[in-house]
N, C-alpha and C positions, 0 to 999 in steps of 0.2 A: 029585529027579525033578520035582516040583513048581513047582520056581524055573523050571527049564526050560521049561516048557508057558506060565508068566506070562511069561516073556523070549519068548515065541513066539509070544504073544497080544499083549503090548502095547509093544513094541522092547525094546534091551537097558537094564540097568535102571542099566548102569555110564554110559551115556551121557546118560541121565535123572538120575542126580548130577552129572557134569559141568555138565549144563543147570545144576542148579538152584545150584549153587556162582557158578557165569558172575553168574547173574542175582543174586545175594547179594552178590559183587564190586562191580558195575555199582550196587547200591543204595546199597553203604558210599562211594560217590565224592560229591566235594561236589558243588553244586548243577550248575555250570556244563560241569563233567565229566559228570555223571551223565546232562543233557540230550545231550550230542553223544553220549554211548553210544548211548545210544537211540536218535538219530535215524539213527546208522550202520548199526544192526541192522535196522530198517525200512528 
């Protein structure tokens, strides 16, 4: 019941790992990789 009310307060929380995996991926790339990621996201 709980989880629901925080998933309904602050988005869902499976998409909020997704995000943060993405962004984990995008860090482990070497240097030159890592800048065109970024710059495509912006």
């Amino acid at each position: 019941m709980a989880a629901k009310w925080i998933e309904f307060l602050t988005g869902s929380l499976d998409d909020k790992k997704a995000y943060r995996q993405h962004k984990a991926r995008i860090a482990a790339l070497p240097e030159p990789y890592r800048t065109a990621a970024n710059a495509f996201e912006r």
